[in-house]
C-alpha positions in Angstrom: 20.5 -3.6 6.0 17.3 -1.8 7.7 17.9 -2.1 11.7 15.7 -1.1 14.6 17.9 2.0 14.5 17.5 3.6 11.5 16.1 6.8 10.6 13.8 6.4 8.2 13.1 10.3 7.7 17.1 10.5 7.4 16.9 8.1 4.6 14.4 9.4 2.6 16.4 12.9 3.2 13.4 14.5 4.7 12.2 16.2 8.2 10.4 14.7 10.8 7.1 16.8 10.3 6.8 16.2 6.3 3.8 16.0 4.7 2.4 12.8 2.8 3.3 14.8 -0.5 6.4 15.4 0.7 6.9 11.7 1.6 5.9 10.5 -1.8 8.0 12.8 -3.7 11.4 12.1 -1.5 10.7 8.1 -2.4 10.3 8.7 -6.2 13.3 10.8 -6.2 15.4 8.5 -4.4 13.9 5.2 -6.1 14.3 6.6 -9.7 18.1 7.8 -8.5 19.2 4.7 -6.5 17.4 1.6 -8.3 20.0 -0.9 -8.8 18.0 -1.3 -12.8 17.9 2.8 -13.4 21.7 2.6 -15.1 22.7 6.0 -12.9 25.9 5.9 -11.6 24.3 6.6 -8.0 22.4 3.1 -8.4 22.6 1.2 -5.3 20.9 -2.2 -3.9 21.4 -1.3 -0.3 20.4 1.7 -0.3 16.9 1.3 -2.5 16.2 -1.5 0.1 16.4 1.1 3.2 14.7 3.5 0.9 11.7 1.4 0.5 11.4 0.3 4.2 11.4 3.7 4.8 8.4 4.7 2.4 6.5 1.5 3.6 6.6 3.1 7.2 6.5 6.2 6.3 3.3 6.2 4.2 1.2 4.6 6.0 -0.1 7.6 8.9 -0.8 4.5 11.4 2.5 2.5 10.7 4.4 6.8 11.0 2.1 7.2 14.2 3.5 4.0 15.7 7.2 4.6 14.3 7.2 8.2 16.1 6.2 7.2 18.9 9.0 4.5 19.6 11.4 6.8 17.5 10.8 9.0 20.8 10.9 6.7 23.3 6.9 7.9 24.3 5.6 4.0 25.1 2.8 4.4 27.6 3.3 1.7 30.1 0.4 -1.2 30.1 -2.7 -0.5 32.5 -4.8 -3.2 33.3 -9.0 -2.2 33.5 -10.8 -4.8 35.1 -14.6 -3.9 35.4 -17.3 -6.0 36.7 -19.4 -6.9 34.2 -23.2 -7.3 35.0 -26.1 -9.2 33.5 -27.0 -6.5 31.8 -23.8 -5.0 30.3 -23.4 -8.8 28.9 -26.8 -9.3 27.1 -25.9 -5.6 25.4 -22.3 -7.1 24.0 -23.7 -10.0 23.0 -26.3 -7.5 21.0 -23.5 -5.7 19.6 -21.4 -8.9 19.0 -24.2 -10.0 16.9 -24.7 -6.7 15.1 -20.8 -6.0 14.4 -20.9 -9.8 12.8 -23.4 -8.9 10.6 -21.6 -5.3 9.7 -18.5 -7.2 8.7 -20.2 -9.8 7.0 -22.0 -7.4 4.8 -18.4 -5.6 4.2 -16.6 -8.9 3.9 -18.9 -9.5 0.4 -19.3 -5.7 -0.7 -16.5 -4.4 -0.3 -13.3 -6.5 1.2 -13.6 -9.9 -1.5 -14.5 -7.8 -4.8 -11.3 -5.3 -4.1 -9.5 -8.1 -3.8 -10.8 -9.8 -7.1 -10.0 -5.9 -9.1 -6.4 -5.7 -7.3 -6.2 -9.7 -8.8 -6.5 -7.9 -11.9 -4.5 -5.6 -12.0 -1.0 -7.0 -10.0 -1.3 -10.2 -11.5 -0.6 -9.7 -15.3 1.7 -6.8 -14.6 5.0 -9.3 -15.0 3.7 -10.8 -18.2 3.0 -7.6 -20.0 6.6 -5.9 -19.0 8.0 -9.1 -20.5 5.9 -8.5 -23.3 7.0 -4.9 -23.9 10.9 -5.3 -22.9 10.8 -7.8 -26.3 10.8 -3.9 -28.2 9.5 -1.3 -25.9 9.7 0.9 -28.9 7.6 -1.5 -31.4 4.2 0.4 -31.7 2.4 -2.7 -31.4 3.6 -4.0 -27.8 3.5 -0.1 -26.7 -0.2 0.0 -27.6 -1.0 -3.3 -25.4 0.9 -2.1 -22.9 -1.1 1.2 -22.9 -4.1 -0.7 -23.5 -2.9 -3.0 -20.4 -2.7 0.7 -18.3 -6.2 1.9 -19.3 -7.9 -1.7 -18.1 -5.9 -1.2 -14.8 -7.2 2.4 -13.9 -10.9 1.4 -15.3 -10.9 -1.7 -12.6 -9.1 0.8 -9.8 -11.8 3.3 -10.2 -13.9 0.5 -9.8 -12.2 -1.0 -6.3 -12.1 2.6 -5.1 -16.3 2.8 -5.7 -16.5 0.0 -3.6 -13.9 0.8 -1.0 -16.4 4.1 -0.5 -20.0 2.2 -0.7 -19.9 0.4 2.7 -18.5 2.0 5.8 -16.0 0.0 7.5 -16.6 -1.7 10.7 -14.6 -0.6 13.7 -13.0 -4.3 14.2 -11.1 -4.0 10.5 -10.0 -0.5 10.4 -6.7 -1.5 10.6 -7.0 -3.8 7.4 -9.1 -0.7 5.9 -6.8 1.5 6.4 -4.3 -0.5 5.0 -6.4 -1.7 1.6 -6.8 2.3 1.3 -3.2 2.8 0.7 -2.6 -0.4 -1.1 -5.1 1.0 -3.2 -3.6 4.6 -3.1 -0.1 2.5 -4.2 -1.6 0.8 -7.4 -2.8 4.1 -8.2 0.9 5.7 -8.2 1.8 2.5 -9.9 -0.3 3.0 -12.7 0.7 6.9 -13.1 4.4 5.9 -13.0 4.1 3.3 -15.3 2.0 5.9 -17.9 5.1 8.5 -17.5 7.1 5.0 -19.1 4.6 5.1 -22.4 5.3 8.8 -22.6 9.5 9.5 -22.2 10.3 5.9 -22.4 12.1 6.3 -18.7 13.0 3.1 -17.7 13.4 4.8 -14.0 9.4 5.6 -14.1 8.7 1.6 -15.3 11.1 0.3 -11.7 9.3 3.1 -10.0 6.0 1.7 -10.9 6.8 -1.4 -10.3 8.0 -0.8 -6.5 4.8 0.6 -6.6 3.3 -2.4 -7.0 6.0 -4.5 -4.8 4.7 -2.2 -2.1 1.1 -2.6 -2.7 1.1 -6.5 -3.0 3.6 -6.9 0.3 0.2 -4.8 1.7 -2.0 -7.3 0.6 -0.3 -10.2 2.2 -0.4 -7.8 5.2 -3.9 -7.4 5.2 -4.7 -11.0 4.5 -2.7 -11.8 7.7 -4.7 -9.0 9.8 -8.1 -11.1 8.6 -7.4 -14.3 9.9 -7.0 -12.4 13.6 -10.6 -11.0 12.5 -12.0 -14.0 11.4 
């Protein structure tokens, strides 16, 4: 059970100032060791849930930033700034207004709707074709697909990171930026765990992807729920 209490850097068994590198390579450690489905004697449900709280926190510099702060008790009591606004001040807002509108419009179609159509892509088929392969992961046939399946996935990523990089994001959705960025950094470890599975047949590197992917869709319905306060 993850509480309010827990150390996160305790449960990934690493220290307070590790890097991103670091962070990543505690988790797949842990999550190839403790996954309930990884047939070690270590595996543990309880623990692979705290595990992957942890890494959802911990991964994400803004989510870390926020978790620090509170770990340490630093909240910055609320100051109110009331300003008088003038004539003036309003007609420039109401300038700006209109230019950030058309700023996130122009992202909205270039950049935020056709990552969402390539991560569509790539998440949704990934149940059928591990039911497909666990029929005979070592039939040469269903390997191939499933290879075939990995090479279509990092041809439409490359794709969703081109756009993620064409338009610069608006100041009002850099939260939900920032978090398509590491959704998209998370289908990307996916994909390279999942392409260990075709080489050593490791079914720890397959659960390992696919928490992965578990990560990177429970983002998605995170940023979905940051755009309708944008929208």
């Amino acid at each position: 059970m993850v509480t309010s209490t827990t150390n996160h850097y305790q449960t990934l068994e690493i220290k307070p100032t590790a890097t991103q590198s670091e962070i990543k390579q505690a988790y797949r450690r842990l999550a190839k060791l403790f996954h309930p489905d990884s047939h070690h004697e270590t595996a543990n449900h309880e623990r692979i849930i705290r595990i992957n709280a942890a890494y959802e926190v911990l991964s994400d510099p803004q989510r870390r930033q926020s978790y620090d702060q509170q770990r340490h008790t630093k909240s910055r009591p609320y100051t109110s700034n009331t300003t008088t606004t003038s004539t003036a001040q309003t007609r420039r807002r109401r300038q700006t207004a209109r230019a950030v509108d058309t700023q996130l419009e122009e992202w909205l179609n270039q950049v935020y709707k056709p990552i969402n159509r390539y991560l569509d892509r790539i998440l949704k088929p990934f149940k059928s074709e591990v039911d497909k392969l666990s029929a005979d992961p070592f039939d040469d046939e269903l390997m191939e697909d499933f290879q075939i399946y990995i090479e279509t996935c990092r041809d439409v990523l490359a794709q969703a990171q081109n756009r993620f990089r064409s338009t610069p994001n608006p100041a009002n959705v850099a939260s939900v930026a920032a978090h398509l960025y590491y959704c998209l950094n998370h289908v990307s470890d996916g994909l390279e765990e999942l392409e260990y599975f075709t080489v050593n047949y490791d079914d720890s590197c397959l659960h390992t992807g696919h928490e992965f992917f578990r990560i990177a869709a429970g983002l998605r319905r995170e940023i979905k729920q940051e755009m309708k306060n944008v929208l």
